[in-house]
C-alpha positions as CSV (number, residue, x, y, z in Angstrom):
1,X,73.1,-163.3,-198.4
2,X,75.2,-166.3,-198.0
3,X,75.4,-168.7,-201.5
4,X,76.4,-171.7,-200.8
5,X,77.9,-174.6,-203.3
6,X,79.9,-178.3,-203.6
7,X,82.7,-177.6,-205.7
8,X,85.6,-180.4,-205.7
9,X,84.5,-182.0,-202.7
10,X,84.1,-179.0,-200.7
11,X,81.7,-176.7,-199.5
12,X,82.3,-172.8,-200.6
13,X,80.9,-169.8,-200.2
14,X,80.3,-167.1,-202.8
15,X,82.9,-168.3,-204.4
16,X,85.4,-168.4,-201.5
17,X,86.4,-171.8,-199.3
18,X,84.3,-172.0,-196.4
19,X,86.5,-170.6,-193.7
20,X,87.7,-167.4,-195.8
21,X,83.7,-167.1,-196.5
22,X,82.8,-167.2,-192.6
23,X,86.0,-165.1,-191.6
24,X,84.6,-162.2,-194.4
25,X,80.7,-162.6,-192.9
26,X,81.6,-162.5,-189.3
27,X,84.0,-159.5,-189.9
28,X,81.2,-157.6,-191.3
29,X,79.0,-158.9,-188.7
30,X,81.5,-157.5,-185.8
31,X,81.7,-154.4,-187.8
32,X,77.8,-153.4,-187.9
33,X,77.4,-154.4,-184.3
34,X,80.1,-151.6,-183.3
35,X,79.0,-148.8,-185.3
36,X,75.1,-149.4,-184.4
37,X,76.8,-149.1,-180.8
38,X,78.4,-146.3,-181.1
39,X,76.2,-144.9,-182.9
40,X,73.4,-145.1,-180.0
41,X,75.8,-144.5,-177.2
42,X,74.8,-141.4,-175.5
43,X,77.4,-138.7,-175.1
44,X,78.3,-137.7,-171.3
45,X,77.5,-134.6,-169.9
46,X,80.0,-135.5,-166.7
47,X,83.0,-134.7,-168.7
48,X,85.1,-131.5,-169.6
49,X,83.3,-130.1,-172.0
50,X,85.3,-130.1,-175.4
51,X,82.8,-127.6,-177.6
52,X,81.6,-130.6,-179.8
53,X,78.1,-131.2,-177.8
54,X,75.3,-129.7,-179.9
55,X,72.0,-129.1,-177.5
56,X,69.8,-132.0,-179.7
57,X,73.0,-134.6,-178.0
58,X,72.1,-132.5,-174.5
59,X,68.2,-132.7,-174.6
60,X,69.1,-136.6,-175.7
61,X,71.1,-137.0,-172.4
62,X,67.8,-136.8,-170.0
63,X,66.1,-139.8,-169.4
64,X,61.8,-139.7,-170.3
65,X,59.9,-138.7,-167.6
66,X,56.3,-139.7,-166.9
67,X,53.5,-137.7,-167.7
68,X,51.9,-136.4,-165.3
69,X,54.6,-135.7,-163.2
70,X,55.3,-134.3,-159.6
71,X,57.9,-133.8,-157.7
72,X,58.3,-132.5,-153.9
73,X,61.2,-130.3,-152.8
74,X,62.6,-132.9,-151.0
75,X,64.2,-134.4,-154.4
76,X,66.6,-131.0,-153.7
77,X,68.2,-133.3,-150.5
78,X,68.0,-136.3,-152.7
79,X,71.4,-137.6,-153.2
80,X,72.3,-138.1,-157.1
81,X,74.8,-140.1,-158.8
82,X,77.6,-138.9,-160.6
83,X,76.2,-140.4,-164.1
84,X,74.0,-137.8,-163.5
85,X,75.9,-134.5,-163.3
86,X,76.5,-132.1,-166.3
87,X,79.8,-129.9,-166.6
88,X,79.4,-126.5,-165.7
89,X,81.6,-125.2,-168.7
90,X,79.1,-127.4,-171.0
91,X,76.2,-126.0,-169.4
92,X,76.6,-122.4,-169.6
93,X,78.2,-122.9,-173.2
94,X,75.0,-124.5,-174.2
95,X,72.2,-122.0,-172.1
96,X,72.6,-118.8,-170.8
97,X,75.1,-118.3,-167.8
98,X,72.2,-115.6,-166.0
99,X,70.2,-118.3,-165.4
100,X,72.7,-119.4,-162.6
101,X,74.2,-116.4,-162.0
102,X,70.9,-114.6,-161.2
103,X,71.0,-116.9,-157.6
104,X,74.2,-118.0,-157.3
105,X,76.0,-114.8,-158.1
106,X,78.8,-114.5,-160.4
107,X,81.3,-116.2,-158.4
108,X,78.9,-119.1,-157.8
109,X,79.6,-122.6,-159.2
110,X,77.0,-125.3,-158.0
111,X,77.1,-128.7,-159.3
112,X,74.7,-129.9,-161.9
113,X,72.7,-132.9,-162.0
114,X,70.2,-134.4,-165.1
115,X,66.8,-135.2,-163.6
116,X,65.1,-135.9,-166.9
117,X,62.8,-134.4,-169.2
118,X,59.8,-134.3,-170.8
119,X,59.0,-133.9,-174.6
120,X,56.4,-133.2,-176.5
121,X,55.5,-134.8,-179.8
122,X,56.9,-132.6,-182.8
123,X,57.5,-129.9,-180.4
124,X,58.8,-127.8,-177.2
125,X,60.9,-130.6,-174.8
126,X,61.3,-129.5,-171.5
127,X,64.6,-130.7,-168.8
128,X,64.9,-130.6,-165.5
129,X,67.9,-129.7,-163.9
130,X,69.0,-130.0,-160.3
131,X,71.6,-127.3,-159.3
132,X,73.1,-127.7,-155.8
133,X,75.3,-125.3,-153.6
134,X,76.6,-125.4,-149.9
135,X,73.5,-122.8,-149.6
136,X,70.7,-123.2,-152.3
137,X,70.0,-126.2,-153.8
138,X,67.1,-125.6,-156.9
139,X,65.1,-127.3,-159.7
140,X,65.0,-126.0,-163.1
141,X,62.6,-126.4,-165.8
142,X,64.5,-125.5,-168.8
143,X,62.4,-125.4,-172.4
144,X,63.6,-126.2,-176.0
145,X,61.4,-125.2,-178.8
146,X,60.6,-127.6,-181.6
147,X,64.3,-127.4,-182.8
148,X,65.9,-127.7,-179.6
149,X,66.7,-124.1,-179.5
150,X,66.9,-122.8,-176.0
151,X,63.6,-120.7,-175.3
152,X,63.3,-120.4,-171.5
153,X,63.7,-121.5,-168.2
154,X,61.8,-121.2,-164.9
155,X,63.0,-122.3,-161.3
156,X,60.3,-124.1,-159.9
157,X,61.5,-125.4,-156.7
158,X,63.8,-123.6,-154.0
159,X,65.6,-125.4,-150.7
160,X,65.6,-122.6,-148.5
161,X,62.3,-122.0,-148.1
162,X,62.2,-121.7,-144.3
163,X,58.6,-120.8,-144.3
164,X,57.2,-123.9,-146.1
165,X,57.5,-126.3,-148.6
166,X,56.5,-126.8,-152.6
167,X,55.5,-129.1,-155.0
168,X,55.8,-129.1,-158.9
169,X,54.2,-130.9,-161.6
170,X,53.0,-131.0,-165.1
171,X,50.1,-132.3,-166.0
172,X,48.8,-134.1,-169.7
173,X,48.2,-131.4,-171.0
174,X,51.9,-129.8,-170.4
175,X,50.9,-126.9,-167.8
176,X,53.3,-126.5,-165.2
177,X,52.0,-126.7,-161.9
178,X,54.1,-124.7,-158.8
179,X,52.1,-125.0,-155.6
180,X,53.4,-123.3,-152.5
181,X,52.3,-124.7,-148.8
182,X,52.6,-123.0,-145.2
183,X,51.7,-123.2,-141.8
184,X,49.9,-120.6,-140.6
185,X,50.0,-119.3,-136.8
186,X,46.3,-120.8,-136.7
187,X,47.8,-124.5,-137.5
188,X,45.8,-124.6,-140.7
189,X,47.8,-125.0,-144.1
190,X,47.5,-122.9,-146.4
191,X,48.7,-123.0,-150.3
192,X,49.2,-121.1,-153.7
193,X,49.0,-122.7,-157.2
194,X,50.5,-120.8,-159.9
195,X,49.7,-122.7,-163.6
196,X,52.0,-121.5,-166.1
197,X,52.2,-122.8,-170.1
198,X,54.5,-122.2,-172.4
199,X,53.9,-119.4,-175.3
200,X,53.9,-118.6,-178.7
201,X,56.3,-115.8,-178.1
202,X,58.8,-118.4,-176.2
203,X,58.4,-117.9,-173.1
204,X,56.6,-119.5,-169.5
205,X,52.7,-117.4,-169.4
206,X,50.9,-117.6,-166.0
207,X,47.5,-118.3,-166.8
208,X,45.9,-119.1,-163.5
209,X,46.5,-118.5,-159.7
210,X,44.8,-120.0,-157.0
211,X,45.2,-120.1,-153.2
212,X,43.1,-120.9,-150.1
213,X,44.7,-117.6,-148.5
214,X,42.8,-114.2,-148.5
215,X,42.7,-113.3,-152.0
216,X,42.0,-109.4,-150.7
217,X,45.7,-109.7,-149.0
218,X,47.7,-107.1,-151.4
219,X,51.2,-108.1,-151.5
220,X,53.4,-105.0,-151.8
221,X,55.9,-104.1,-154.2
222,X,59.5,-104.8,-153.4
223,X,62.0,-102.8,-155.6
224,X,65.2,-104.6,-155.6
225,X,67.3,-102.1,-156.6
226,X,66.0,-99.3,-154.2
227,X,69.2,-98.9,-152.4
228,X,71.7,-98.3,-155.3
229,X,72.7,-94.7,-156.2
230,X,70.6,-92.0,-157.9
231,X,73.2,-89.0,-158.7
232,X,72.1,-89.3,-162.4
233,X,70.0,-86.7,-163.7
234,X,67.4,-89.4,-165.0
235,X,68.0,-91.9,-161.7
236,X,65.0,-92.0,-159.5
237,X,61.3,-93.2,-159.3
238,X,58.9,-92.8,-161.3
239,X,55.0,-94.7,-161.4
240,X,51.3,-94.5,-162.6
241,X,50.3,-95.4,-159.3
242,X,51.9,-97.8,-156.4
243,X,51.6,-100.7,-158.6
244,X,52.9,-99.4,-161.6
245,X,56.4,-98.3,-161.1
246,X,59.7,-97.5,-163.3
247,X,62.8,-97.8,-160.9
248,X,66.3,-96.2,-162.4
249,X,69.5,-95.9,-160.5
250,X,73.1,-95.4,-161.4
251,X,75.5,-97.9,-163.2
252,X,79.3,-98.1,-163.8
253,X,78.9,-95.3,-165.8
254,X,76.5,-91.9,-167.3
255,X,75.8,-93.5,-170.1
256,X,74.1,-96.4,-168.6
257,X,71.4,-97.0,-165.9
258,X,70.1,-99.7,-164.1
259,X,66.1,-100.3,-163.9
260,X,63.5,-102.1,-162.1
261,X,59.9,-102.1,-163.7
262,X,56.8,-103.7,-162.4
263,X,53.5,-103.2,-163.7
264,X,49.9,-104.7,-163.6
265,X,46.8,-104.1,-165.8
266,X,43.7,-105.4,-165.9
267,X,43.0,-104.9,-162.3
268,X,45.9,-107.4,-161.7
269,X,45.2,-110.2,-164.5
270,X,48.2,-108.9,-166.3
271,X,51.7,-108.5,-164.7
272,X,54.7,-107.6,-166.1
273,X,58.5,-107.4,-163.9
274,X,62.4,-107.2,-165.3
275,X,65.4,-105.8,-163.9
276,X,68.4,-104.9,-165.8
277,X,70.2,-102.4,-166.9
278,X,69.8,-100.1,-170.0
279,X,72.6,-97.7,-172.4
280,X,71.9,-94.5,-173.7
281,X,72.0,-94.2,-177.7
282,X,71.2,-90.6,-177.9
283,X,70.4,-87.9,-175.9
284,X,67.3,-88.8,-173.7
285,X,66.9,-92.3,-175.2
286,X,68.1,-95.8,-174.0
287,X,67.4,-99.2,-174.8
288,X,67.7,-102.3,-172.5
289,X,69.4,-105.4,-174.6
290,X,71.3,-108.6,-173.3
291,X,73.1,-111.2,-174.8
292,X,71.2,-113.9,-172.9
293,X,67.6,-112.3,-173.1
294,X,65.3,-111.8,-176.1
295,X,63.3,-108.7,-174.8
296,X,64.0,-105.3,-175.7
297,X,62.8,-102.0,-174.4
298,X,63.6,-98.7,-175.1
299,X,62.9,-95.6,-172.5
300,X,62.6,-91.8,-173.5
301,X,63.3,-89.4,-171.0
302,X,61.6,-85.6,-171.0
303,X,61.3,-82.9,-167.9
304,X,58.6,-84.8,-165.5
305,X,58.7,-88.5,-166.7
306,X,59.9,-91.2,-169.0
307,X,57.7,-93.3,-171.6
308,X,58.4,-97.0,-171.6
309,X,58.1,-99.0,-175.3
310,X,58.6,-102.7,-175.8
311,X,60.4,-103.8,-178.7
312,X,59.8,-107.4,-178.9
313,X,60.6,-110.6,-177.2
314,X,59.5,-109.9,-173.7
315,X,56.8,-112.5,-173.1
316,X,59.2,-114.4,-170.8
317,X,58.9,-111.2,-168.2
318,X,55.3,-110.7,-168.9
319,X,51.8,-111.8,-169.3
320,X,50.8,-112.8,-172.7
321,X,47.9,-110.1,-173.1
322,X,50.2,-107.4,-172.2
323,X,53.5,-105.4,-172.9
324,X,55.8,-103.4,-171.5
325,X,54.7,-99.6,-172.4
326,X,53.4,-96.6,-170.9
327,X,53.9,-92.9,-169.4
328,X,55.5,-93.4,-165.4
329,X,55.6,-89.5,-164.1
330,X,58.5,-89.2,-161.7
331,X,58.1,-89.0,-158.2
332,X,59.6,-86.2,-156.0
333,X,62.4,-87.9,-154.3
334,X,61.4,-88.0,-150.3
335,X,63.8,-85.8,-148.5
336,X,64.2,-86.7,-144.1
337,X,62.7,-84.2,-141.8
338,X,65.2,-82.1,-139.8
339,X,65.3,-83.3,-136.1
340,X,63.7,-80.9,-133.9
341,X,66.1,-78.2,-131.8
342,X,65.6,-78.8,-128.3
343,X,64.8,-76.0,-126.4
């Protein structure tokens, strides 16, 4: 507040002559001005990352996106500005390095772009993040919880889809839409919707599927690890039935394994599907843990089978309504025919 008075035939300020008084207000004036400036100046995510970002100043980064929102797959050939990008060193300090890893290998380094995001009021925010490569370019929809701890992530659109083309949204309501469209050899188009929200347990849930394909079409199961080694004792196959299946095959070493499990109950309403690899902790027993994933499962071994238990935090591989558990019987490995002597 500026106090003003006539003292000796000139004007002062709080006690100050005039030009002192106006130098002191317009100092502080300067002053409040820079720190309100800095203090809403947005950190970038460009730059080498330096260990002082926290993931509230990353979330903070994206700009708001409109709700609903959709995007095609042709954002992936968009061209984006370098104001955009985020520092790979900054990015897998922040979120877990497997979520890049798991498509671009371990070697792979593809550049990072900010999209946007959008939040919800007092809760989960979710970011979208463009990751581009001289062969895959992808969207991510990455998902804080309500205190912008990282809870999990889900690619949602993919640039080498030779065989058609996709579209992602969310809607209002904050279900994520991924709708996939082909050409079939009868010219029609045809498409599948998968709606997926995100759970109490922290992770993405599908909760719908719909498609204008034939629904009786049975896709079959694809075991990704099927041609690795199985000299172990335990390494093999074992399943309830072909759509229930435990895969294990040898690691670096005896006392791990690596494993494949896919499993559906309720005649295919719930589905469940990881692959990692698990460590023996005593004789017969192992338990699958990682550094950048919640779930954990343990496996016990005995003469014909092995019984599957789920320890907690798995909803991000899994249906809501159902968990990784169950008796798999092993399967008699398939041995080749001899060729027939000619005569």
């Amino acid at each position: 507040m500026f106090i003003f008075s006539w003292e000796n035939g000139g004007l002062k300020c709080g006690g100050f002559e005039m030009g002192n008084c106006m130098k002191k207000y317009l100092l502080l004036f300067v002053l409040s001005v820079l720190a309100g400036s800095c203090k809403s100046k947005k950190v970038s995510l460009a730059g080498n990352d330096n260990g002082a970002l926290s993931p509230s100043e990353f979330i903070d980064y994206f700009q708001p996106l409109p709700v609903p929102y959709a995007v095609t797959d042709t954002i992936l050939r968009r061209k984006e500005s370098e104001a955009a990008s985020i520092n790979y060193k900054l990015f897998t300090r922040l979120l877990p390095d497997s979520l890049l890893t798991r498509y671009y290998g371990s070697s792979g380094r593809p550049r990072l772009y900010a999209i946007g995001k959008i939040q919800v009021s007092k809760a989960e925010t979710y970011v979208f993040v463009k990751c581009v490569s001289s062969g895959k370019r992808m969207l991510y929809v990455i998902c804080f919880d309500g205190k912008d701890h990282y809870s999990a992530a889900l690619p949602v659109l993919y640039s080498d889809n030779s065989s058609g083309w996709g579209l992602a949204g969310m809607d209002a309501k904050y279900t994520l839409s991924l709708t996939h469209f082909r050409r079939g050899s009868d010219g029609e188009v045809y498409h599948t919707t998968d709606d997926y929200v995100f759970n109490d347990a922290g992770g993405f849930s599908l909760i719908l599927t719909e498609s204008n394909e034939n629904k009786n079409r049975v896709l079959p199961v694809y075991d990704p690890i099927d041609t690795l080694p199985r000299k172990h004792k335990f390494s093999g196959d074992y399943a309830q039935d072909k759509r229930n299946i435990i895969a294990i095959r040898d690691s670096r070493d005896a006392g791990r394994f690596y494993f494949f499990v896919h499993f559906e109950k309720d005649n295919g309403e719930c589905k469940g599907e990881l692959k990692g690899e698990a460590k023996f902790v005593s004789p017969g027993i192992a338990r699958y843990r990682a550094y950048s994933d919640p779930c954990a499962i343990e496996f016990s071994f005995d003469g014909g089978g092995v019984s599957m238990k789920e320890l907690g935090g798995c909803g991000v591989h899994r249906d809501i309504k159902c968990f990784f558990e169950g008796y798999y019987q092993r399967r008699r490995a398939a041995h080749p025919k001899p060729a027939a002597k000619r005569a």
